[in-house]
C-alpha positions as a printed Julia matrix, in Angstrom:
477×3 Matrix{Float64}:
  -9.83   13.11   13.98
  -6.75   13.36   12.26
  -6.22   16.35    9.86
  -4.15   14.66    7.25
  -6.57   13.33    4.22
  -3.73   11.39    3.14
  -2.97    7.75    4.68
  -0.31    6.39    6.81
   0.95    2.84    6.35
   3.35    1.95    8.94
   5.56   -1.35    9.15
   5.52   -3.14   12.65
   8.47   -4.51   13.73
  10.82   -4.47   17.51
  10.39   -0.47   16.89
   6.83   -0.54   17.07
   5.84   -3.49   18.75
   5.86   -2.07   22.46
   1.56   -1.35   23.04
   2.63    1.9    24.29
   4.46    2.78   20.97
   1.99    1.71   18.68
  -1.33    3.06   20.22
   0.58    6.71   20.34
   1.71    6.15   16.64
  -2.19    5.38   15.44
  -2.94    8.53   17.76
  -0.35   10.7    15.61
  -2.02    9.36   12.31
  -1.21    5.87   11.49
  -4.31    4.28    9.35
  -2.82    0.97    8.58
  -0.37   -1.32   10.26
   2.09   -3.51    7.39
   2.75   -6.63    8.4
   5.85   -8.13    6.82
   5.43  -11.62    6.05
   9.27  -11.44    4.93
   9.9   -11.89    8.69
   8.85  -14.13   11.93
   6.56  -17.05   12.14
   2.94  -17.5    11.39
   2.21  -17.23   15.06
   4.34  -13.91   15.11
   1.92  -12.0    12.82
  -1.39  -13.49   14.19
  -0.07  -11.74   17.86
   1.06   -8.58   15.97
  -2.41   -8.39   14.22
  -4.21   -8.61   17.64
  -1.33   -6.37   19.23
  -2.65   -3.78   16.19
  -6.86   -4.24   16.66
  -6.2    -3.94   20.68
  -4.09   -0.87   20.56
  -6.42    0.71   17.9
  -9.56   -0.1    19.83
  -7.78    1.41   23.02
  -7.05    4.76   20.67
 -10.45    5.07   19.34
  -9.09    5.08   15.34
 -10.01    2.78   12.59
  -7.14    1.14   11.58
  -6.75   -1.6     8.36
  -3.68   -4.62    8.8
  -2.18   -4.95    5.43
  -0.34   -8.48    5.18
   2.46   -8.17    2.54
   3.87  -11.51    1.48
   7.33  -11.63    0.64
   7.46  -13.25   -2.81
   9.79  -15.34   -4.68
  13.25  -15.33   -2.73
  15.66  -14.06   -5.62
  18.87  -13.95   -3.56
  22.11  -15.18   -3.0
  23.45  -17.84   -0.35
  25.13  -17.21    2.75
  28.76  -16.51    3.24
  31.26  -18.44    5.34
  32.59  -14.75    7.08
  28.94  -13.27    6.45
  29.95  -10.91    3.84
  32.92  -10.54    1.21
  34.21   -7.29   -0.29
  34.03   -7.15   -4.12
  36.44   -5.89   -5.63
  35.56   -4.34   -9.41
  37.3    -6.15  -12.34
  37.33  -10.04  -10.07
  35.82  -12.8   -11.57
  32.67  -14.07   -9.41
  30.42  -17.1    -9.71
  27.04  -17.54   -8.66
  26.64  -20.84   -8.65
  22.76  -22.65   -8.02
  24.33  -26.6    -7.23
  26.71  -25.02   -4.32
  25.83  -26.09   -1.06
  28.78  -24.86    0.49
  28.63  -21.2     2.15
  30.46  -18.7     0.1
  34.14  -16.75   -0.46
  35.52  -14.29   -2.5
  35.07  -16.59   -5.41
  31.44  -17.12   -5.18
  28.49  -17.95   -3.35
  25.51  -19.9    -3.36
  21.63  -19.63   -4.49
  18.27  -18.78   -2.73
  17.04  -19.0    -6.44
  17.74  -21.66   -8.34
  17.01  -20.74  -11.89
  18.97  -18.3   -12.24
  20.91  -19.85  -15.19
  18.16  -20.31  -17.03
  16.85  -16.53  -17.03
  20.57  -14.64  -17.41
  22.46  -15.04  -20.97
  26.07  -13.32  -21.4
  26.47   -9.34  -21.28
  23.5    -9.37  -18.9
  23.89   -7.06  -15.89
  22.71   -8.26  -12.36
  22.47   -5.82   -9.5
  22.89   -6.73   -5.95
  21.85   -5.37   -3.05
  19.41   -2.77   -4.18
  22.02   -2.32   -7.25
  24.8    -1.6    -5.03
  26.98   -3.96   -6.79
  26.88   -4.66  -10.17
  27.75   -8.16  -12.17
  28.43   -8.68  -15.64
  27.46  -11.96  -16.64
  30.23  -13.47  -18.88
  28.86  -17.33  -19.07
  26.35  -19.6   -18.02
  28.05  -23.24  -17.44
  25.44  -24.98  -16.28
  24.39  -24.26  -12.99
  27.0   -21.9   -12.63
  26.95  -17.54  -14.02
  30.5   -17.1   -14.44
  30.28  -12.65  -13.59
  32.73  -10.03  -13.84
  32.42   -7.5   -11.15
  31.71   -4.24  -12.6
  31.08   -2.15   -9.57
  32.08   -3.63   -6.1
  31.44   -3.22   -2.71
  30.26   -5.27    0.55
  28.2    -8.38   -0.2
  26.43   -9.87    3.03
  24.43  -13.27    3.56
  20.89  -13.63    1.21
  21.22  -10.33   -0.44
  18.35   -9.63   -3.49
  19.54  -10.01   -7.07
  17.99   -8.26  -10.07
  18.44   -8.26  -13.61
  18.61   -4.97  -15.38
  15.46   -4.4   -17.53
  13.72   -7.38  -15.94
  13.47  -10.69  -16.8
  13.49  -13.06  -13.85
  10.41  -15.87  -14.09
   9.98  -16.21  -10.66
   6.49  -17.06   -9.77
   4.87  -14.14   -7.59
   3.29  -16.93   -5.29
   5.77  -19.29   -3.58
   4.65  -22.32   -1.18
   5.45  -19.99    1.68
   2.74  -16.93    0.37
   0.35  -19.77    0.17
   0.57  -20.41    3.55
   0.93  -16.85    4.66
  -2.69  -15.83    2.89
  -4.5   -18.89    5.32
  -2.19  -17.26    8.55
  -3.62  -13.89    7.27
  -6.92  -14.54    6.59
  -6.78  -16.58   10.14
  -7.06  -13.19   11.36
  -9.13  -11.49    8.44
  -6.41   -9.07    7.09
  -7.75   -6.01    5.35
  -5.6    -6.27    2.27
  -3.26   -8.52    1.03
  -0.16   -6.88   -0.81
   1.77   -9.74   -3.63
   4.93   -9.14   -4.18
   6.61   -9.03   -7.85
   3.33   -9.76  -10.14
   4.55   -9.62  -13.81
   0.89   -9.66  -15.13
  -3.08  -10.03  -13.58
  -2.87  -13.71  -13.68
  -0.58  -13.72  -10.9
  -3.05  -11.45   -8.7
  -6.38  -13.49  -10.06
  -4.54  -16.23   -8.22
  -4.07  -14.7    -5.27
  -7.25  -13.47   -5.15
  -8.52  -17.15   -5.57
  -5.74  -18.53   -3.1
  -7.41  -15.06    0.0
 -11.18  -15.85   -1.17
 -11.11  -19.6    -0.44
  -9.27  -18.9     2.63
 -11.12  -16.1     4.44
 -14.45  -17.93    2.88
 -14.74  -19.67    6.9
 -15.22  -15.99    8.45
 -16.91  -14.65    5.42
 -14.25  -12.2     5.09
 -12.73  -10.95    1.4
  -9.75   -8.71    1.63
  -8.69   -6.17   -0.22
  -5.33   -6.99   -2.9
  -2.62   -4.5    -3.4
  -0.31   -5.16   -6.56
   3.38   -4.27   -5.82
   4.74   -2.92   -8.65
   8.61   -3.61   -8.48
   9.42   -5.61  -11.62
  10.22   -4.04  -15.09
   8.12   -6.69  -16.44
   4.78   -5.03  -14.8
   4.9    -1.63  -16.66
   3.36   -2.8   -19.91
   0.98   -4.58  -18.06
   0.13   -1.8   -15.41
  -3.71   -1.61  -16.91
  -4.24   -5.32  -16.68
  -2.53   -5.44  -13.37
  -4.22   -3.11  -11.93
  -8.05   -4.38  -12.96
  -7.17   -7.68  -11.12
  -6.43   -5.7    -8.06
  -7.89   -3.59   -5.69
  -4.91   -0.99   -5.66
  -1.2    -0.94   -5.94
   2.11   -0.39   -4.66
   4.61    1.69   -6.06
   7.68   -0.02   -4.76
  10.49    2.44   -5.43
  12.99    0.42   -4.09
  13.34   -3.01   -6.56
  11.8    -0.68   -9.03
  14.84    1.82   -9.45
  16.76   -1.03   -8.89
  15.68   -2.65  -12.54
  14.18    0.75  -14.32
  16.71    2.88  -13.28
  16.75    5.47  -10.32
  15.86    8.42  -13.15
  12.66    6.69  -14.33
  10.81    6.31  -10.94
   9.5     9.66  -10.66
   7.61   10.05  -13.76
   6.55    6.24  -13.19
   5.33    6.91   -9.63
   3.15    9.89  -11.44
   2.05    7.99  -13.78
   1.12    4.66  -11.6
  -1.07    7.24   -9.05
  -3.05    9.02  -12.13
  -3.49    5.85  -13.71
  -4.68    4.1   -10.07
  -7.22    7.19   -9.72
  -8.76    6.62  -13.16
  -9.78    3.36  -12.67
 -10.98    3.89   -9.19
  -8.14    2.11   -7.54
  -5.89    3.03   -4.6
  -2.51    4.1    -4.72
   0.21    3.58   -2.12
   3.47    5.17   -2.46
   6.37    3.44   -0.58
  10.12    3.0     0.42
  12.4     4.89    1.6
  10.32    8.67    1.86
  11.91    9.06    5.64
  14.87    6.84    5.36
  16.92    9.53    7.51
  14.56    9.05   10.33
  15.89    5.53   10.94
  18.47    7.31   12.36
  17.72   11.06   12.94
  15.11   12.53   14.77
  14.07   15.18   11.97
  13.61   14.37    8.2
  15.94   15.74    5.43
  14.43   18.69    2.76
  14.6    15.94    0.21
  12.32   13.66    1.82
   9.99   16.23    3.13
   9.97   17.21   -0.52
   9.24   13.55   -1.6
   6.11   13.01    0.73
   4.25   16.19   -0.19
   5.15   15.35   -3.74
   3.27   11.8    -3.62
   1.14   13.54   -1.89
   0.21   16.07   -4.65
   0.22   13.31   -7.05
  -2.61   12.33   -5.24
  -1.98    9.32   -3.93
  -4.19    7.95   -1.12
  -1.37    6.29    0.99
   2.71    6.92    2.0
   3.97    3.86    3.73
   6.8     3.67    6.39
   8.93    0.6     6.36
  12.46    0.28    8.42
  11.36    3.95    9.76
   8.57    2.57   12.13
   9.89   -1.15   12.07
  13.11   -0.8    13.12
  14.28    2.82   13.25
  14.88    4.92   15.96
  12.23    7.35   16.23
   9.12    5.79   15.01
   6.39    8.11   16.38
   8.42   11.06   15.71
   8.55    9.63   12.12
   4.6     9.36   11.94
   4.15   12.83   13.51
   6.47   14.14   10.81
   4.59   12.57    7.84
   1.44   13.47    9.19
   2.29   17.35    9.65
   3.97   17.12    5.75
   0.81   15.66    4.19
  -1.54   18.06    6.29
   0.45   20.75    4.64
   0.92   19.33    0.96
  -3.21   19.17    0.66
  -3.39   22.62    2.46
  -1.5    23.89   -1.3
  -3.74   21.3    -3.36
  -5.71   23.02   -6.34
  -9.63   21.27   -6.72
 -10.57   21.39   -9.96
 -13.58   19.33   -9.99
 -15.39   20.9   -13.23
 -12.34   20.28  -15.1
 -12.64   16.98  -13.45
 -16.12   16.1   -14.73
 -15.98   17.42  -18.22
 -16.2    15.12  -21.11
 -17.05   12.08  -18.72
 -19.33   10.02  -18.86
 -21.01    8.06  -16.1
 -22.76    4.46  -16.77
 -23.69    3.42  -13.39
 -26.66    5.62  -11.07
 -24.01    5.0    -7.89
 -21.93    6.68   -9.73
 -23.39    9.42  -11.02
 -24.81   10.48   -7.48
 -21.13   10.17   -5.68
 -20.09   12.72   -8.46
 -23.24   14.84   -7.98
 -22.72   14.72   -4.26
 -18.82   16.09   -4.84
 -19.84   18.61   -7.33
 -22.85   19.87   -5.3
 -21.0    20.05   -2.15
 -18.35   22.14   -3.48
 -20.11   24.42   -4.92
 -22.42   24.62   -2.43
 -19.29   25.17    0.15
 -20.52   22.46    2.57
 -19.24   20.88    5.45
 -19.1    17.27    4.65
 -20.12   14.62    2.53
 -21.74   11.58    4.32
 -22.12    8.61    2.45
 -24.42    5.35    4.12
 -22.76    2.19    2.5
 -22.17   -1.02    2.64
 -19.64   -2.29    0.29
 -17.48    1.04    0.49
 -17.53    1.53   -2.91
 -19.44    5.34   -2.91
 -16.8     6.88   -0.72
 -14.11    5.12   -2.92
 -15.48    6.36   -6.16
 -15.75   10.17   -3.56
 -12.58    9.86   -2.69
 -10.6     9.59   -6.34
 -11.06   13.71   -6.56
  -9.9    16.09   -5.02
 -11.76   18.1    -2.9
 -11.17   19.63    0.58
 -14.63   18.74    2.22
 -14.68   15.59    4.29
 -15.6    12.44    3.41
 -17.79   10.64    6.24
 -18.41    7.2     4.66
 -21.38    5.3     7.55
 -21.28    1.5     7.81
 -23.09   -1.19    9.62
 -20.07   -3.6     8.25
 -16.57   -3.57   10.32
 -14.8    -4.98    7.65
 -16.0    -2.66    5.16
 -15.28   -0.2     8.03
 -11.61   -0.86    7.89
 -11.11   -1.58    4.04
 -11.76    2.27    3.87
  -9.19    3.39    6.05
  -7.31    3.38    3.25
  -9.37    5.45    0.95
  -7.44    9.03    0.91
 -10.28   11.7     2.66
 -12.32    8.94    3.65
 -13.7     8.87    7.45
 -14.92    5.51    7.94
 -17.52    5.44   11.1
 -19.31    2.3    12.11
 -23.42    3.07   12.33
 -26.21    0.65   12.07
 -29.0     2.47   10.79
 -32.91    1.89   10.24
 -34.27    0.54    7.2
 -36.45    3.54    6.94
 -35.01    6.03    4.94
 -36.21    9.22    6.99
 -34.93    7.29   10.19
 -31.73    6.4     8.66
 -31.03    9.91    7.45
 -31.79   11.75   10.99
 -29.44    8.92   12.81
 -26.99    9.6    10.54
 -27.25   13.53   11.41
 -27.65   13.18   15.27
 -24.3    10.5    15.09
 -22.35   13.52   12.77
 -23.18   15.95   15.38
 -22.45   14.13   18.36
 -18.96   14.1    16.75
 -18.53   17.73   16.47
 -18.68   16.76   12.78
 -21.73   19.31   11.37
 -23.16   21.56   14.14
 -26.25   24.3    13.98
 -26.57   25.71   10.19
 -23.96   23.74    8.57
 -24.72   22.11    4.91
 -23.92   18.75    4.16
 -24.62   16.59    1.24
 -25.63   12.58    2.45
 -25.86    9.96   -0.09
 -27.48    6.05    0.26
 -29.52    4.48   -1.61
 -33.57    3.03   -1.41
 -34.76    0.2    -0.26
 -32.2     1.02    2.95
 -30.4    -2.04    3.63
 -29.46   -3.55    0.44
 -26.17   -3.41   -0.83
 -24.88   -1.92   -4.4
 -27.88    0.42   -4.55
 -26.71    3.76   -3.88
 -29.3     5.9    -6.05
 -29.91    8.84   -3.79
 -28.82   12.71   -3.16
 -29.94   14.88   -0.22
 -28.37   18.29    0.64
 -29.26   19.18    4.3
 -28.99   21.64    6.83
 -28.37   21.18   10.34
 -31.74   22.55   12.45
């Protein structure tokens, strides 16, 4: 078992794609494997995602495939040389009718409407805001820009508007077709790229439930949150999803570098509320693409996310492309481990002035609130939608969660769940029968031995789903 409550998301790519790599990095704590829809063909990813099941069946570890689709290509063209150098104060033009590759003059456009969403004394930002454009004019399909801060431009570089504003769809032909190649393969979540509002992820939702409908399969959605445009709509966003993404990357890139932290802190607390997951992504080892050891500024990052309490940090050019990407994993795990070790519970401050609606409910938060008082030694949870450990696992608390499932795919949905311990177990319909499995599977583990206390939650008549309405503190004989 890992000792990190926190999850790992790591991004395959020619880094991690060796079996030997990857089945080491689940070892060191990887809990699910992004696939990056941005690059390679259909066929690529369904390999990868077998590559991923194989090498986590060989390590013993659950481990969730998260297909991330890239999104609305907001970019510029190529270049005839592959890159220019800007120079501040020159007159650029981005120009949407050139087919022609581009100069120092101007270049080409992966998206098209950009005349119609940028008005003069707009600023665009380039390359992760890198560069920076002033937009002077719009002449039909051309946006006559100033340079305002220069630099290297290469071939299909992203473009942004400061403070948002871009109507690219979130879906594009392409994701359509990516969410069949995923659910081909029954990905465990879906992540959408650049939703402005819950529309756009009630769509894909639709688009992954009519698709995974032949292998009876419904994933889990993530929400990216990288667009200005999102933040009012965060609440709404986030009800149409299953969790999100806070992508600091385009997301400092429109809001502002300064904003991000206080956003990312926000986005986690507001996740937890509504009993949603949180992953917090880009960049948190970028040194390790590199170097072999982190920099006190990213340690410092991770076991901040961590302490906000979110359930996942993600890896992206670190494990798909970097140098070191086990090293990188072994890293985060260690930080994480650590960050909880310094975590404050405060569970009755937690509980007071809630309110709970729902029986399920109320006996997940009796089960956390017993055990912790009570000291024990796990919570066990028999489920079959997953949603007991998830409602478990938005508090803190430094007892295991040990969430039992006859369902795979439930199985691996909760590998994301921050303290969750997902453990496959197909137990009796008799409740007494059920319970005692459930003990004599924990111990075999090494999980609760002779005298330990545990609290076990399911719910009567065994076997049917959504119906968790039971409590049981136990001691080991």
């Amino acid at each position: 078992m890992s000792q990190h409550a926190t999850k790992i998301v790591a991004t395959l790519g020619p880094a991690s794609s060796d079996p030997v790599i990857l089945e080491a990095m689940i070892r060191a704590g990887v809990n699910v494997v992004r696939l990056n829809f941005s690059h390679g063909k259909a066929q690529d990813h369904v390999d990868r995602a077998m590559l991923v099941r194989e090498a986590a069946k060989r390590a013993g570890r659950v481990v969730a495939i998260m297909a991330d689709l890239q999104g609305p290509k907001i970019r510029v063209g190529k270049f005839a040389e592959g890159k220019v150098m800007l120079q501040a104060g020159a007159a650029f033009v981005l120009d949407a009718s050139r087919t022609e590759p581009g100069d120092i003059n101007g270049v080409g456009l992966d998206y098209k409407e950009l005349p119609r969403d940028v008005k003069a004394g707009d600023l665009l930002l380039l390359n992760d805001g890198l560069i920076v454009l002033t937009v002077d004019k719009v002449i039909g399909e051309q946006v006559h820009t100033t340079v305002k801060m220069g630099g290297e431009l290469s071939n299909n570089k992203g473009i942004n508007k400061q403070g948002g504003g871009l109507t690219a769809p979130a879906l594009t032909g392409k994701d359509m077709e990516d969410i069949k190649t995923a659910m081909s393969f029954q990905a465990d979540y879906v992540a959408v790229s650049f939703p402005k509002n819950a529309t756009d992820m009630e769509m894909a939702r639709q688009l992954c439930n009519v698709a995974a409908e032949p292998f009876k399969h419904k994933p889990g959605l993530i929400a990216k949150i990288e667009r200005f445009e999102a933040i009012p709509h965060l609440e709404e966003i986030l009800r149409a999803s299953d969790g999100i993404m806070v992508a600091r990357g385009d997301l400092a890139v429109e809001v502002g570098n300064a904003a991000v932290p206080a956003l990312q802190k926000r986005m986690i607390k507001m996740a937890r509320e509504m009993d949603k997951v949180a992953i917090t992504a880009t960049q948190m080892m970028e040194s390790m693409i590199t170097n072999p050891v982190p920099t006190r500024a990213e340690v410092s990052d991770v076991a901040n996310a961590v302490l906000d309490g979110t359930d996942a940090v993600m890896l992206s050019a670190e494990t798909a492309v970097g140098k070191y990407p086990l090293e990188t994993v072994q890293q985060m795990a260690q930080i994480c481990a650590a960050a909880e070790d310094a975590e404050e519970v405060a569970l009755d401050a937690d509980f007071t002035g809630k309110t709970f609606t729902y029986i399920d409910q109320t006996i997940a938060m009796g089960a956390l609130f017993t055990a912790h008082h009570l000291g024990a030694k796990a919570i066990v949870a028999l489920t079959d939608s997953g949603s007991t450990p998830l409602w478990m696992s938005r508090h803190r608390i430094h007892i295991p969660i040990y969430a039992l499932t006859k369902r795979e795919n439930t199985q691996r949905r909760m590998a994301l769940y921050r303290n969750v311990h997902a453990l496959l177990l197909d137990t009796s319909t008799d409740r007494d029968t059920a319970l005692n499995q459930a003990e004599q599977h924990l111990m075999s583990r090494g999980i609760v031995n002779k005298g330990d206390v545990y609290a076990i939650t399911c719910g009567e008549p065994m076997g049917s789903p959504g119906g968790t309405n039971m409590l049981k503190i136990c001691k080991v004989g």
